[in-house]
C-alpha positions, 0 to 999 in steps of 0.5 A: 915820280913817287911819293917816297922820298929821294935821298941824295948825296952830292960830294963835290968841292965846287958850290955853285955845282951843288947848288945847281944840282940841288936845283935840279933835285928839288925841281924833279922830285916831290920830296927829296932829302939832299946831303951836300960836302964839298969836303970829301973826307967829310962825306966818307965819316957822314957815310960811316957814321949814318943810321943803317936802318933804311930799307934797302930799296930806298938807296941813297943816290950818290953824286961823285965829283972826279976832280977835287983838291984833297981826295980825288972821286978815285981815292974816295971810291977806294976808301968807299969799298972798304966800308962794311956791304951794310953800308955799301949796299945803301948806295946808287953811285954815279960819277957827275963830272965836267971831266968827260975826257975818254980815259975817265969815261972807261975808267968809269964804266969799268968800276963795277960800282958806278951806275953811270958817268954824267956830264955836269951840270946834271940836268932834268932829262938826265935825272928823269933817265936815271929813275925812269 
């Protein structure tokens, strides 16, 4: 699929999901560079705090639980608008979620930030739609 290399950041508090997902990653890519918190506060300071020097056209793909203890994928998504568009700009968001239930499907698609709402556990045809 390219022979640049696919970054990754999945913020979820479930393990064996991240673990799964990074799986599916490292099977579907060539090199890929994978970022784990299943802390979400964690990912929102990595995220600040990461070098902004990347060319824009080698986002970063963001993998966003909905359901976790302390910050929901909600809450993490409004600290996220008030980070500065440098840093927004780096990133291709899209919410994996085994909540599929119809009010956090709308809620999704109407989020002008968020590519994409897809079922866990992320599989191979998912990840070749998205970067296809």
């Amino acid at each position: 699929m390219g022979q640049t290399i696919k970054r990754f950041l999945l913020v979820d508090d479930d393990p064996l999901n991240n673990l799964l997902t990074q799986m599916i990653l490292k099977k579907s890519f060539e090199e890929v560079h994978i970022k784990i918190f299943t802390n979400p506060e964690d990912a929102l300071e990595y995220m600040k705090s990461e070098p902004l020097d990347i060319p824009i056209d080698e986002k970063t793909t963001l993998f966003l639980d909905i359901n976790m203890p302390t910050l929901t994928g909600w809450e993490f998504l409004e600290v996220f608008e008030l980070f500065d568009s440098s840093i927004k700009e780096q990133y291709d968001i899209y919410i994996l979620s085994s909540s599929v239930e119809e009010k956090e499907l709308n809620r999704a698609k109407e989020n002008g930030i968020i590519l994409d709402f897809i079922e866990k556990p992320l599989n191979k045809i998912a990840v070749i739609n998205m970067f296809s």
